[in-house]
C-alpha positions as CSV (number, residue, x, y, z in Angstrom):
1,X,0.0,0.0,0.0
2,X,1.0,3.2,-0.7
3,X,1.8,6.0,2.0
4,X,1.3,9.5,1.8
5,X,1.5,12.3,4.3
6,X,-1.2,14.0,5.9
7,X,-1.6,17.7,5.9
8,X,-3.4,20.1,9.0
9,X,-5.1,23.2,7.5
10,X,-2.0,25.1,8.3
11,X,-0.1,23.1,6.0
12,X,2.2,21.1,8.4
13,X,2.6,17.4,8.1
14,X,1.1,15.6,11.1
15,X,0.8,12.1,10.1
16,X,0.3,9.9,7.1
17,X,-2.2,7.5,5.9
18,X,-1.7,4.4,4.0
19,X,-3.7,4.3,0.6
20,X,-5.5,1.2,-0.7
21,X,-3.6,-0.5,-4.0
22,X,-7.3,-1.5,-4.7
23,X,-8.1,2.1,-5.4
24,X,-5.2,3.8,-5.2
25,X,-2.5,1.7,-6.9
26,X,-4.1,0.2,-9.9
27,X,-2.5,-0.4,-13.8
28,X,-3.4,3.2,-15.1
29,X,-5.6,2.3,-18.5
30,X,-4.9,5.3,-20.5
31,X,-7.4,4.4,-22.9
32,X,-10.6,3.8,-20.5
33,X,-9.1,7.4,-19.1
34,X,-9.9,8.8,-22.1
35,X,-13.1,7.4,-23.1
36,X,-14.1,8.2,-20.0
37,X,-13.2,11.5,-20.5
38,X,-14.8,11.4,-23.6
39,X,-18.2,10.1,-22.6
40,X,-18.4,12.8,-20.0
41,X,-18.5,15.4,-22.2
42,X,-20.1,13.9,-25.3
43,X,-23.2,13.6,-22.7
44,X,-23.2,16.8,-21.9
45,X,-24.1,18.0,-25.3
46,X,-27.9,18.7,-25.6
47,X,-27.9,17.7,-29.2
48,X,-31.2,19.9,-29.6
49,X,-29.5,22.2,-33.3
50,X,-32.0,22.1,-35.5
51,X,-32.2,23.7,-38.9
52,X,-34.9,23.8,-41.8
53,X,-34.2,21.8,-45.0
54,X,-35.8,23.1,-48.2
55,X,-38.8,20.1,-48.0
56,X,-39.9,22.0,-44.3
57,X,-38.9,25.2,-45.1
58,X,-43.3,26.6,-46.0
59,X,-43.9,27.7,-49.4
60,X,-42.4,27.8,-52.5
61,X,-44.6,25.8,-54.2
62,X,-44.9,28.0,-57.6
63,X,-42.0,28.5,-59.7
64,X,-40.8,32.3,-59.2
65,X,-41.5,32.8,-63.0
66,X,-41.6,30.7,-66.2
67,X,-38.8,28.4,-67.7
68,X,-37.5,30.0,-70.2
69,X,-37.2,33.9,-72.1
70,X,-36.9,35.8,-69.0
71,X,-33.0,36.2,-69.2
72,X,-33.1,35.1,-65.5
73,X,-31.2,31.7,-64.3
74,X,-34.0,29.1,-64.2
75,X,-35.8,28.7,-60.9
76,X,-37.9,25.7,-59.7
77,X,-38.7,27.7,-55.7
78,X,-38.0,30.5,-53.3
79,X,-37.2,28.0,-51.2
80,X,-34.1,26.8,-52.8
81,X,-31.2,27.1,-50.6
82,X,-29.7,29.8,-52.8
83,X,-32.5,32.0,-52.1
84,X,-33.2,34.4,-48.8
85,X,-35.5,32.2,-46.7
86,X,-35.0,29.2,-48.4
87,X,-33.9,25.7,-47.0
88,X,-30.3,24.7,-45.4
89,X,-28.5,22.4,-47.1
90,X,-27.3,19.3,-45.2
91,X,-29.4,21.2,-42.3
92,X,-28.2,20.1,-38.5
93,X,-31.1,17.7,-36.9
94,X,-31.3,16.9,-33.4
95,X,-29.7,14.0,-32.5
96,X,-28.4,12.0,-29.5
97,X,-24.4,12.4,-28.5
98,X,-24.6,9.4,-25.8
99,X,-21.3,7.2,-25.2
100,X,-22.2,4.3,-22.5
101,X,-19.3,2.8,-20.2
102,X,-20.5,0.0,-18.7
103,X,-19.7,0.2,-14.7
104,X,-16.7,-2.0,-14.8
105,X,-15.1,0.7,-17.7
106,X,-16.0,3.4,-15.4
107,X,-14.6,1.8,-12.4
108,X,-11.5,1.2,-13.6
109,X,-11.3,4.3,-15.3
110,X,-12.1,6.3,-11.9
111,X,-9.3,4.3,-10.0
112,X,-6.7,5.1,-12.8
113,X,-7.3,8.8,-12.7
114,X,-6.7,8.4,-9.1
115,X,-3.6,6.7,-9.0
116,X,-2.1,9.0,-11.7
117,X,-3.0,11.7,-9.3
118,X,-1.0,9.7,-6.5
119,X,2.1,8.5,-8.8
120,X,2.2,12.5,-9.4
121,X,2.6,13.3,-5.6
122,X,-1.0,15.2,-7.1
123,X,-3.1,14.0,-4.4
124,X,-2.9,15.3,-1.0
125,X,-4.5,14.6,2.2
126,X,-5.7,16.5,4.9
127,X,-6.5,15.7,8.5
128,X,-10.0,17.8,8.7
129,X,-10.7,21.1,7.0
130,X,-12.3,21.9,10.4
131,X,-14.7,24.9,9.2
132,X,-17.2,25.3,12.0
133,X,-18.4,28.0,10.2
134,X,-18.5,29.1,6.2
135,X,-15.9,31.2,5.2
136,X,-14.4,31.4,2.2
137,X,-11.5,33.5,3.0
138,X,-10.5,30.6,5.5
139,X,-10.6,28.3,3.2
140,X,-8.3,30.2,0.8
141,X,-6.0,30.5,3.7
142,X,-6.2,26.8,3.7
143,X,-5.2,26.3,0.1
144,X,-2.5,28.8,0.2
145,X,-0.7,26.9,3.1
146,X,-0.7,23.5,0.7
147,X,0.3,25.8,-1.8
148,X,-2.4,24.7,-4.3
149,X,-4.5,27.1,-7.1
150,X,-6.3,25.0,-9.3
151,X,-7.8,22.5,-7.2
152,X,-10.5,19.1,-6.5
153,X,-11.6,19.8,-2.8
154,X,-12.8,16.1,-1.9
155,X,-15.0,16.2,1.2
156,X,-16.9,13.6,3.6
157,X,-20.7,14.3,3.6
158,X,-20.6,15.6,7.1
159,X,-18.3,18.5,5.9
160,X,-20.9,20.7,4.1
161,X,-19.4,24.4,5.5
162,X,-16.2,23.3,3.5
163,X,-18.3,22.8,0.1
164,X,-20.1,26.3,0.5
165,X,-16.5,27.7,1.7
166,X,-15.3,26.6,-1.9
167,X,-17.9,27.7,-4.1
168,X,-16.8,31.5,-4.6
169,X,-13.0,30.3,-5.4
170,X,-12.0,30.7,-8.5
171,X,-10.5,27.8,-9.5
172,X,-11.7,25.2,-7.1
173,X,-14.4,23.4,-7.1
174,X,-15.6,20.9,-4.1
175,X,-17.1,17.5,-4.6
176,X,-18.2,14.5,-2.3
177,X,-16.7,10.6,-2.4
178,X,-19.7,9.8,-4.7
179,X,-19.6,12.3,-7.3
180,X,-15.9,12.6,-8.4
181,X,-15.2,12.1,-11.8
182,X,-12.4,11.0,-14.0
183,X,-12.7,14.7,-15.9
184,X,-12.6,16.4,-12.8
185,X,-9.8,14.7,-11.6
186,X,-7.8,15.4,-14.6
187,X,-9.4,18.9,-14.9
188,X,-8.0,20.8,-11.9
189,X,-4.1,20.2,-10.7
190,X,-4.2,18.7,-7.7
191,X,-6.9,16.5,-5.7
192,X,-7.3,17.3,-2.1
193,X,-9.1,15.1,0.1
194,X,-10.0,15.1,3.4
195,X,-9.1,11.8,5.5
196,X,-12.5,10.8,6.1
197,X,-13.3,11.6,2.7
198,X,-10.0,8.9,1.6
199,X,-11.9,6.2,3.7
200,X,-15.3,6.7,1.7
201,X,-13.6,6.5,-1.8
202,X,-12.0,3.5,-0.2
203,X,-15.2,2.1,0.8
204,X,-17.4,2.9,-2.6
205,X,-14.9,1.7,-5.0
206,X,-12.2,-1.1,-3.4
């Protein structure tokens, strides 16, 4: 198992924590990384474009004027693409952007973000954020003292000021043991969890 240190919110080392290989010291799978990665934001996309061709674009259904002997180009509708208000041609139609991972893919996907994040002294640890109270500026204090910026805040469920602390910091953004996600793990720079938070991950995904 793998041993890292653990931080107080002042940034000194008090202790250290030994990581579980199951989650923590995996084979990286670059390739479920990034079709995880890819998933994630291919589901985001709504999908919902939509453009008229020249069949649903309403009227045109008289030619504009006669075949022949008017010294124009011939024209068989207004609606041709070539005129104003006419039909698109090869018009975007809403359409579904889904990838599915099956939970295995996404499992071992998770855990190899995690362990890159590890095998990149990335991933750092902290004993308890200990905010009795929100306050953002604490929490920045926090950050500064690990010397982190761009940042995954990791927090147990029982540590909700520390989530609303986050939320105004540019840069950081908080999540729980059950929502992390390969993208957001590669997103920000460094992952910092709380111990109690560690144990959770340990205990959803060994």
């Amino acid at each position: 198992m793998a041993n890292i240190s653990v931080f107080n919110i002042e940034g000194k080392e008090v202790g250290s924590i030994e990581l579980n290989d199951a989650v923590f010291g995996v084979n990286v799978n670059e390739h479920l990384v990034h079709m995880a990665v890819v998933a994630q934001l291919a589901n985001k996309r709504q999908g919902t474009q939509k453009a008229k061709t020249r069949s649903e674009v309403s009227g045109g259904g008289r030619k504009p004027w006669k075949q022949k002997g008017t010294g124009h180009a011939r024209q068989g509708s207004t609606r041709s693409p070539q005129w104003k208000g006419g039909g698109v041609v090869f018009a975007p139609t809403p359409r579904d952007y889904t990838i599915n991972l099956n939970k295995k893919e996404k499992r071992i996907a998770l855990k190899s973000a995690l362990t890159s994040r590890v095998l990149e002294n990335k991933f750092i640890v902290v004993d308890d954020f200990s905010m009795g109270e929100i306050k953002t500026k604490k929490m920045q204090q926090t950050l500064n003292n690990l010397n982190v910026k761009k940042a995954l805040v990791v927090c147990a469920e029982n540590e909700k000021n520390t989530v609303l602390s986050v939320r105004n910091i540019y840069g950081v953004k908080a999540a729980s043991p059950k929502t992390i996600n390969v993208y957001d793990i590669l997103k920000y720079n460094t992952v910092v969890a709380s111990k109690d938070a560690v144990k959770t991950i340990e205990e959803v995904y060994a």
